[in-house]
C-alpha positions as CSV (number, residue, x, y, z in Angstrom):
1,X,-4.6,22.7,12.7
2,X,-1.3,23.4,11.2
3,X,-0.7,26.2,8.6
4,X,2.5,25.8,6.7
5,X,4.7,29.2,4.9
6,X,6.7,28.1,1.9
7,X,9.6,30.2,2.4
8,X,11.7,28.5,-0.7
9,X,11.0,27.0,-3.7
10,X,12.4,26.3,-7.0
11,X,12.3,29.6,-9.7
12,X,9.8,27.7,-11.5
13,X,7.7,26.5,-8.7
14,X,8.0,23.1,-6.8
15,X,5.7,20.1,-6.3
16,X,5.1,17.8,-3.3
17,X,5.5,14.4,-4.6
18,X,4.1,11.0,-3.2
19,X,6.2,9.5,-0.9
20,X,7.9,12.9,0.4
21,X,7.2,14.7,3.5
22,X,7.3,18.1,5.2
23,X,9.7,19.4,7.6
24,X,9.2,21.4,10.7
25,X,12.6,22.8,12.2
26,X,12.2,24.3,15.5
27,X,8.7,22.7,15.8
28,X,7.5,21.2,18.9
29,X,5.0,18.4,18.2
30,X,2.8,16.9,20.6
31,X,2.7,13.6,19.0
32,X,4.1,10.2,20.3
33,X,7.0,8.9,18.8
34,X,5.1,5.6,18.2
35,X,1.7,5.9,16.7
36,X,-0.9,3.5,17.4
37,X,-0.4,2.1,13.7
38,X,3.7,1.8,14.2
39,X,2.3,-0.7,17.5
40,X,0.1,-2.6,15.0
41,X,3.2,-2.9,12.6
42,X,5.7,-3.9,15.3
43,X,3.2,-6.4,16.7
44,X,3.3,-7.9,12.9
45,X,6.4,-7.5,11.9
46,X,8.4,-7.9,15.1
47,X,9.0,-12.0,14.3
48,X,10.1,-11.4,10.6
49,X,12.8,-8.9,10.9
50,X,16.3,-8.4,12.3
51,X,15.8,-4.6,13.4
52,X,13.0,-1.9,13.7
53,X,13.6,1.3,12.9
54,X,12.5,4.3,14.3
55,X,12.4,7.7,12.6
56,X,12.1,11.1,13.8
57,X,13.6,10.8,17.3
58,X,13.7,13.1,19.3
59,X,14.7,12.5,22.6
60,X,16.1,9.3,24.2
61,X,13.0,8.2,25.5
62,X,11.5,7.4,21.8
63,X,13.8,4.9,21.5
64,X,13.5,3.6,25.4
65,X,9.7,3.6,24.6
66,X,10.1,0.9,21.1
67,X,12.4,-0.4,23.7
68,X,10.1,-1.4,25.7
69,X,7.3,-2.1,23.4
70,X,9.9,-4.9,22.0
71,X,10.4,-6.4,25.4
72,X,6.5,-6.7,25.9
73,X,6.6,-8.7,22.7
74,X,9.0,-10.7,23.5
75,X,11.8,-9.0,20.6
76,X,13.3,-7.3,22.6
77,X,16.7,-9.2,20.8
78,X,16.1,-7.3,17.9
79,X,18.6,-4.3,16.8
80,X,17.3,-1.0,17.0
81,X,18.2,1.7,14.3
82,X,17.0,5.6,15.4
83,X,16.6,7.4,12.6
84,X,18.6,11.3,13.9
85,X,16.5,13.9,11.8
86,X,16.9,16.1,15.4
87,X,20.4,16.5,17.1
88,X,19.0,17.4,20.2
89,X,18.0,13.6,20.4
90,X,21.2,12.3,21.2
91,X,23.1,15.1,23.0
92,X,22.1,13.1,26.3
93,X,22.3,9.2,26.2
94,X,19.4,6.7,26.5
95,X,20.2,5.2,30.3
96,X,19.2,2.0,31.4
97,X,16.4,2.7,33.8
98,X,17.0,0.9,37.5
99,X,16.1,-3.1,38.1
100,X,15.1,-2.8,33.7
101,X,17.2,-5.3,31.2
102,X,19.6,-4.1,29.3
103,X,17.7,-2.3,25.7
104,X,18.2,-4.0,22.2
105,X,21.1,-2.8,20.4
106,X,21.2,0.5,19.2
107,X,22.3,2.2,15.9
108,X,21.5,5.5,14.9
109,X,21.0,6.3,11.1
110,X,21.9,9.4,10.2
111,X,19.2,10.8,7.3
112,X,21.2,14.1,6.5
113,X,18.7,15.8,3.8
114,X,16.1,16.0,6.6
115,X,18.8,16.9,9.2
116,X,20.0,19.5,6.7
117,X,16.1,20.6,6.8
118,X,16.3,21.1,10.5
119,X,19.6,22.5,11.2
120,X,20.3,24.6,7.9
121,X,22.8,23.7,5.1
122,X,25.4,26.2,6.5
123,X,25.7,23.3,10.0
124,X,25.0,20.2,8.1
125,X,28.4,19.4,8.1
126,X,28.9,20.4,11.7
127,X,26.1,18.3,12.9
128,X,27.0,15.2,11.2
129,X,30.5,15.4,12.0
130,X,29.2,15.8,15.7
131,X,26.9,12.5,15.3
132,X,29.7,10.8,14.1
133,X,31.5,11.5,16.8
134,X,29.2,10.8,19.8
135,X,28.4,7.6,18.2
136,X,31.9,6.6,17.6
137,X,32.2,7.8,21.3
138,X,29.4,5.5,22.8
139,X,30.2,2.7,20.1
140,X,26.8,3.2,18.5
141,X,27.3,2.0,15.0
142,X,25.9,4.3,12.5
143,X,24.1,4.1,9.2
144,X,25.0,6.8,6.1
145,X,21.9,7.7,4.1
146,X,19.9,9.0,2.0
147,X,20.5,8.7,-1.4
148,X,24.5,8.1,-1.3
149,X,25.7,7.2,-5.3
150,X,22.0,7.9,-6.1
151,X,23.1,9.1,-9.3
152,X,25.2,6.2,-10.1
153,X,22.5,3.5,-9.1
154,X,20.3,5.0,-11.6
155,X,23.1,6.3,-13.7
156,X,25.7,4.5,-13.5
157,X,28.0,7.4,-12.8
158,X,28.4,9.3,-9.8
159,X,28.2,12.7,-9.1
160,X,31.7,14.2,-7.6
161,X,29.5,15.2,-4.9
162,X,28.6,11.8,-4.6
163,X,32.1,10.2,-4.6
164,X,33.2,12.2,-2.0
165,X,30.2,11.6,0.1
166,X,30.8,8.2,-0.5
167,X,34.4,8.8,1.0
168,X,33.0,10.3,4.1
169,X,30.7,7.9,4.6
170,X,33.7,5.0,5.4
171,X,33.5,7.1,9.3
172,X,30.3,4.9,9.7
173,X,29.6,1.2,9.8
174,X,26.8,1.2,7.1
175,X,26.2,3.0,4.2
176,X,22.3,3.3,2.7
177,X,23.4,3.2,-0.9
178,X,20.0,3.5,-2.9
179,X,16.5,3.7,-2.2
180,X,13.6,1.0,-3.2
181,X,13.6,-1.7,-6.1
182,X,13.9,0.9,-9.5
183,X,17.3,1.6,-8.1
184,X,18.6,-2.4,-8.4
185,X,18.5,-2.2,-12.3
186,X,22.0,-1.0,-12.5
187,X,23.3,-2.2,-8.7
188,X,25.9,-5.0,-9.5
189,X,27.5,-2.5,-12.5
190,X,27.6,0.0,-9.7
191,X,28.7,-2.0,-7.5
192,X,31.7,-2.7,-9.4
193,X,32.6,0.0,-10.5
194,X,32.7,1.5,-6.7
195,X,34.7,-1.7,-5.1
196,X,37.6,-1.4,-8.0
């Protein structure tokens, strides 16, 4: 069992919302990386898509273990994108182990509202800078999420935070612009109004 503090909160109170999750900085879980339902979902999903993610990583050998699991079903072509919610994962590169292939291609996506969970808002900047780097260093392309010109997809203005965000984010190969379908209804406005 697990008991969970609230140590911060909105004035007013906060609520949980579907589809949001909890955060546990400095938390060691004994827990897989891959549950037995993320198995049944890559053994469905492996010869539809062009990349499986994997979130919460937290030390090279999640991702060597989807590896693997990928080269047992035969997809082991496909592109790999670690989601970094824990620095610690990738201060020590994945190595090929002796006599293996070589692993999928590797990207790491970079989720900094949960990174800013687990390292504080006073290093958020710090630590992405540092991802950034090691990534450019290893040439691991890199993904910039979470809810960049959120306001604008829904919007269709950005926030000045957002713009220069959105700035930053041209360090990285990708940029995660939006999240699910609701945020479409205003995409190719946005979309121009960004490019001009």
């Amino acid at each position: 069992m697990i008991g969970v503090e609230i140590t911060q909160a909105a004035p007013l109170g906060s609520k949980l919302r579907a589809e949001k999750g909890i955060n546990l900085p400095d938390t060691d879980l004994d827990i897989p990386a891959l549950t037995e339902k993320d198995l049944a979902d890559l053994r469905a999903m492996a010869p539809l898509v062009n990349m499986v993610g994997l979130s919460f990583v937290r030390a090279p050998a999640d991702v060597l273990a989807l590896q693997a699991q990928m080269q047992a079903l035969g997809a082991g072509h496909l592109g790999t994108g670690a989601e970094d919610r824990d620095p610690p994962g990738f201060r020590e590169p994945a190595h090929d182990p002796p006599g293996q292939p070589a692993p999928s291609p590797v990207g790491v996506m970079v989720a900094r509202g949960d990174l800013a969970v687990e390292v504080g808002f006073e290093r958020l900047a710090e630590v992405q800078e540092e991802i950034l780097w090691l990534c450019e260093a290893a040439h691991i392309p890199v993904i910039w999420a979470t809810q960049v010109l959120e306001s604008m997809a829904k919007r269709g203005i950005p926030s000045r935070a957002e713009v220069s965000d959105a700035a930053l984010a041209v360090r990285a190969e990708s940029v995660m612009l939006n999240k699910g379908p609701t945020s479409w209804k205003r995409s190719s406005s946005s979309t121009a109004c960004w490019s001009a």
